[in-house]
Structure formats: structure tokens, C-alpha cells
C-alpha positions as CSV (number, residue, x, y, z in Angstrom):
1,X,123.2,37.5,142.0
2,X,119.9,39.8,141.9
3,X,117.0,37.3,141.4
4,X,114.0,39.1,140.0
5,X,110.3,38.0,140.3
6,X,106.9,39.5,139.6
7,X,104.9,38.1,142.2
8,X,105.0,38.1,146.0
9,X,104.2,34.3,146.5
10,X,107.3,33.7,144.3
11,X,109.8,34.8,146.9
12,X,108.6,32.5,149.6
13,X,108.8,29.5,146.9
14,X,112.5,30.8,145.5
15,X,113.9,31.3,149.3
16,X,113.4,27.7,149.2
17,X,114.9,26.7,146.0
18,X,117.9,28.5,147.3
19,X,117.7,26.9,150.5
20,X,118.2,23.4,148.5
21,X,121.3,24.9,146.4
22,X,123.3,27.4,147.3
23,X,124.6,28.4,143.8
24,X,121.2,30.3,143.7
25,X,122.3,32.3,146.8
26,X,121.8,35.9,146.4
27,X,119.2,39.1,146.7
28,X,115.2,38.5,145.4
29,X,113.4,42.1,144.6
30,X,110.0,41.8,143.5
31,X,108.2,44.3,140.9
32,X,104.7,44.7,142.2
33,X,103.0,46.8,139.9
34,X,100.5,44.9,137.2
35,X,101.3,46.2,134.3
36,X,99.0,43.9,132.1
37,X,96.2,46.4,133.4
38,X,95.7,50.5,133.2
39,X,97.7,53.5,131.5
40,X,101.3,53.1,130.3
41,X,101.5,56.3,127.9
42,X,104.4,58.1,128.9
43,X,105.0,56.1,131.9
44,X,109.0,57.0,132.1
45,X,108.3,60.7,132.5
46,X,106.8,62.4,135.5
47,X,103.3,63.3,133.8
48,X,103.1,59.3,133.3
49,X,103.8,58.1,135.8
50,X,101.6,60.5,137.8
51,X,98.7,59.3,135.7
52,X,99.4,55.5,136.4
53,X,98.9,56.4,140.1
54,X,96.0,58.3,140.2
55,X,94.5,55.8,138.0
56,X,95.6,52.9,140.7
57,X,93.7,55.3,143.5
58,X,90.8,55.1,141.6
59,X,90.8,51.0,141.1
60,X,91.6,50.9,145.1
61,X,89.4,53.2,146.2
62,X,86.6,51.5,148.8
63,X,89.1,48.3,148.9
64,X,91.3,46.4,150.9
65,X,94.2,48.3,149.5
66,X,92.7,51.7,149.5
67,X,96.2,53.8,150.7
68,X,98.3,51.8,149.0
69,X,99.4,54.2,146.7
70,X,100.2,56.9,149.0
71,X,101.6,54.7,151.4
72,X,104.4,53.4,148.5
73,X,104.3,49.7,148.9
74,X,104.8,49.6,145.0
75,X,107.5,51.6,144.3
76,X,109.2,49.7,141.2
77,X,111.1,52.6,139.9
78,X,112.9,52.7,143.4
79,X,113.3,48.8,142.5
80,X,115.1,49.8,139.2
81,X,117.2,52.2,141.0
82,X,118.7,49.9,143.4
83,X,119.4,47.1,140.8
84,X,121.0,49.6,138.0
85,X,122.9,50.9,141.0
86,X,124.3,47.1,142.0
87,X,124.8,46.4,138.4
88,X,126.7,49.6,137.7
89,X,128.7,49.6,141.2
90,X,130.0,45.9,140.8
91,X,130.8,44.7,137.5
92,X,130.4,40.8,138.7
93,X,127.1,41.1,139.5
94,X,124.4,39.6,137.8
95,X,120.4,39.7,137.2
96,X,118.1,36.7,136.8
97,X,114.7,37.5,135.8
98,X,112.1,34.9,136.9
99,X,108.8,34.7,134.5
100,X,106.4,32.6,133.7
101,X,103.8,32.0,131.9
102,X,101.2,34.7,132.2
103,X,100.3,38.7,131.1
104,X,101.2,39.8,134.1
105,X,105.2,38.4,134.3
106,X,105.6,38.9,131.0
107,X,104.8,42.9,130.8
108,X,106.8,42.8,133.8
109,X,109.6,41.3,131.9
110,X,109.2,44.3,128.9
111,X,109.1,46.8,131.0
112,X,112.2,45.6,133.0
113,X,114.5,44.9,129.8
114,X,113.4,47.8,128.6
115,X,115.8,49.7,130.9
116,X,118.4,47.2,131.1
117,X,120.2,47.4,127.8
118,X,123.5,49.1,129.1
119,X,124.1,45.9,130.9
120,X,123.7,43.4,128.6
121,X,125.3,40.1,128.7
122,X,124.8,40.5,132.5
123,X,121.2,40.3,132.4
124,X,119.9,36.4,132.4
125,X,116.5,35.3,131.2
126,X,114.8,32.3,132.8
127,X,111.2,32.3,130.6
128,X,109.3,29.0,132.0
129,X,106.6,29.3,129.0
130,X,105.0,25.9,128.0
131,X,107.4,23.7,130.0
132,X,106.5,20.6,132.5
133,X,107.2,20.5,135.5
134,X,106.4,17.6,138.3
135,X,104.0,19.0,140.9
136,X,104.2,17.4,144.9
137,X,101.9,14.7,143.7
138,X,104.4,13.7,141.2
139,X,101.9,14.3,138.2
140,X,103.5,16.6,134.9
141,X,102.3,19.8,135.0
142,X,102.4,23.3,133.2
143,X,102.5,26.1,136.0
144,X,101.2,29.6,134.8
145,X,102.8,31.0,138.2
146,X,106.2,30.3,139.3
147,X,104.7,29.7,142.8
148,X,103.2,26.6,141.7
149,X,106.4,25.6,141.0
150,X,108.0,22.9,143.8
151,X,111.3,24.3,145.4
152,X,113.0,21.5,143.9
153,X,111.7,22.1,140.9
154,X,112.9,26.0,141.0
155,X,116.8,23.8,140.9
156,X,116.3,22.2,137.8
157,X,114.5,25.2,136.3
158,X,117.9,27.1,136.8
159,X,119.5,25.5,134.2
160,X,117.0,27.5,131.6
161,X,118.9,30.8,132.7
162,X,120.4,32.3,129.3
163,X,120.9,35.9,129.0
164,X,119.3,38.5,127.2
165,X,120.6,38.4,123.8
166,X,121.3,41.6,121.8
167,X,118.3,40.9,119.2
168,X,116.0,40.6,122.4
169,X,117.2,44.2,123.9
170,X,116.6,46.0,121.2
171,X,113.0,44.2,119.9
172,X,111.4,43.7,123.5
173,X,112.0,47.3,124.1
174,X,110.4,47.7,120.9
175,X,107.5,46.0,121.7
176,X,107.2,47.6,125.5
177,X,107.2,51.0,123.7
178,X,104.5,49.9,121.2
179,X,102.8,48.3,124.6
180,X,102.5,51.7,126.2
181,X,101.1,53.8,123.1
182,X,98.4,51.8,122.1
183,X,96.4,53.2,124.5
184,X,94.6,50.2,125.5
185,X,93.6,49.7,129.5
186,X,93.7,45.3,129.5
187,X,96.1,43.4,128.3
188,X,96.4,39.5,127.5
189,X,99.1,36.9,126.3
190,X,98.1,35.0,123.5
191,X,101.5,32.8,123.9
192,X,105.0,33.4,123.8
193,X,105.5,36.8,124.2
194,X,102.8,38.3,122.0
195,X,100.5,40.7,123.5
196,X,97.3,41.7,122.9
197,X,95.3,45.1,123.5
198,X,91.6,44.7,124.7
199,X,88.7,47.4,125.9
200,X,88.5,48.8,129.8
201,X,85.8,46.9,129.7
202,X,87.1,43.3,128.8
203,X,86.1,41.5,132.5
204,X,82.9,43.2,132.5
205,X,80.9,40.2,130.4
206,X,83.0,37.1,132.3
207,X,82.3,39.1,135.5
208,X,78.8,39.4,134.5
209,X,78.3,35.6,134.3
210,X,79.3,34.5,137.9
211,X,76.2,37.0,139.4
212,X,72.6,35.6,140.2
213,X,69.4,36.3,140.2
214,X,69.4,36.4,143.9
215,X,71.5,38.7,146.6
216,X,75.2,37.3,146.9
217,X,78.0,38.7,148.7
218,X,80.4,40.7,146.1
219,X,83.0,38.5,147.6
220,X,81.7,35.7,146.2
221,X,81.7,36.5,143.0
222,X,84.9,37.8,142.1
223,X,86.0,34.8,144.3
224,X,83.9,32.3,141.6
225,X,85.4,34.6,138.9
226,X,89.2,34.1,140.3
227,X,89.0,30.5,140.3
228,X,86.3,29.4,137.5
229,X,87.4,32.2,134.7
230,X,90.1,31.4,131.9
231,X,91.1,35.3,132.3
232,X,91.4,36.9,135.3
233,X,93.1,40.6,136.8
């Protein structure tokens, strides 16, 4: 079993769930790449994919993660490799997809399914959109991450796993191709999995409202903007 999630803070929370039941048991692979933001024209061919990365140098540039890019800590395509090559080399094996939620799982989940279609009926779908779940304080709650998500919770949530019907193959990849050739640079989920297309600019105003008159550290206020804002990147 190949257990796919889009978010680093979802492994730690999924090594547990398998911890508490070993019918989970198996590999996690993460896709790191945030594809609810920047260029996705052409993004299967060289050209494409060569714009995507200069376009993430540019965004890290001055940052924290400045090198990132050359170094290759998101390589997703190598990702794809490996599973298509686990998929094709045992005929057993099988892929759950992990989303939630959220923009960013869910273009992750297009542009994975989107490539996937030659091993269909293998491919499973767990989709935790407008579902409670019981949070450590015992209080109902409706997680936008999966890392909100209790271990023990992750055990019941298993029993949503359905695979990837037919209809879905072929209209997902649909919509991931109409995703990439709008052209747009922001992308938001209005629910489901409907996405919307928005300006390079859409942050700027909500950005805009968390600075004062007075100095602040810039820290400050994309922290205020991370926790305060209804949509963040």
C-alpha cells in the first residue's frame, strides 16, 4: 500500500494512525509542490516545467528557502516515477490518496489522477471534504488539514477509501488540463472540487490590511496574515 499525502505535517500524524492499525501498514510519499499557486501551462513538458522552477526561484529568492529549487527537495515528478513504477512492477499494489479539504490538496489530487488512469481500480480516493471529526478535546470538528486530524481518528477515516471511479479519471483530468491553461497565477476552492482562477495579485489587499502605520517586523505580519486571514498561500 502507497499512502499519498500533500503535506509534510501529514506524515508524522498518518505514521501514527498506522501505528494504531496495522491494516494501514505500508509506504507514505508526500507531493510538496503547491500547485494552488504559480504557472501550470505546459507543465508535463520540459519548457513547463522549466518555467514552474524558475518562477519558484523567484518567490524564494531572499527567503528561508532560497536554494530550494536547485537543491531538489521538491521533486514530485521523481515521486510519480517511483509510484507508477511500484504500481506497474506489482500488480497487488495499491494507492491511497490522502486530501482534505483545502486548494492546495485538492490540485494536488488533479494533478496526481491526472497521470494515474492506466491503473485504475487500483487507485483509492479518501476525500475528507465537509466531514466531523472529534478533535483531542472531544469537541466535533471540520479539519481543513489532515494534520488536524487525531491518529485515531485517521482509523476511522479509512473506511472513506473508495477508488477512483472511471467517470472521475476521465473528468478530473479534464479539469487539471483546463486548470493549467487558464493562465491564472492563484487559485481557490469554492467547495467540493470546484476551482476558481484569481489575479497574481489576489493576497496583495488581505496582506495589505495586517500592516500599520508604525515599523513592524515583516514577520509579524505575514504571521497575523497566516493565522487571522480566511485565505492564505
Amino acid at each position: 500500500m502507497i499512502h499519498v499525502v500533500f503535506n509534510e505535517p501529514d506524515v508524522e500524524v498518518l505514521t501514527k494512525a498506522i501505528e494504531l492499525d496495522e491494516s494501514l501498514a505500508g509506504v507514505i510519499k508526500v507531493i510538496r509542490d503547491d500547485y494552488a499557486v504559480g504557472p501550470l501551462n505546459n507543465l508535463f513538458t520540459p519548457e513547463g516545467a522549466e518555467e514552474r522552477k524558475a518562477w519558484w526561484k523567484t518567490v524564494l529568492e531572499g527567503g528561508d528557502y532560497q536554494g530550494a529549487v536547485e537543491e531538489g527537495k521538491v521533486n514530485d515528478e521523481q515521486v510519480m516515477i517511483e509510484i507508477i513504477e511500484s504500481l506497474t512492477n506489482d500488480e497487488a499494489e495499491e494507492v491511497w490518496i490522502w486530501a482534505a479539504q483545502n486548494k492546495h490538496d485538492v490540485c494536488g489530487y488533479f494533478w496526481m489522477v491526472s497521470q494515474l488512469a492506466a491503473f485504475q481500480g487500483r487507485i483509492q480516493i479518501l476525500y475528507l471534504n465537509n466531514l466531523p471529526f472529534i478533535n483531542e478535546k472531544g469537541n466535533i470538528f471540520y479539519p481543513e488539514w489532515l494534520s488536524h486530524i487525531p491518529p485515531k481518528e485517521f482509523i476511522k477515516a479509512k473506511k472513506l477509501a473508495r477508488p477512483v471511479t472511471t467517470s472521475e479519471f476521465e473528468v478530473d483530468a479534464d479539469e487539471w488540463s483546463k486548470i493549467c491553461s487558464h493562465g491564472s497565477m492563484v487559485r481557490l476552492l469554492e467547495g467540493g472540487k470546484k476551482i476558481v482562477h484569481r489575479d497574481v495579485n489576489f493576497y496583495d489587499h488581505d496582506l495589505s490590511r495586517f500592516i500599520m502605520p508604525d515599523a513592524q517586523k515583516a514577520s509579524k505580519i505575514i504571521h497575523s496574515f497566516l493565522s487571522k486571514n480566511k485565505e492564505t498561500t
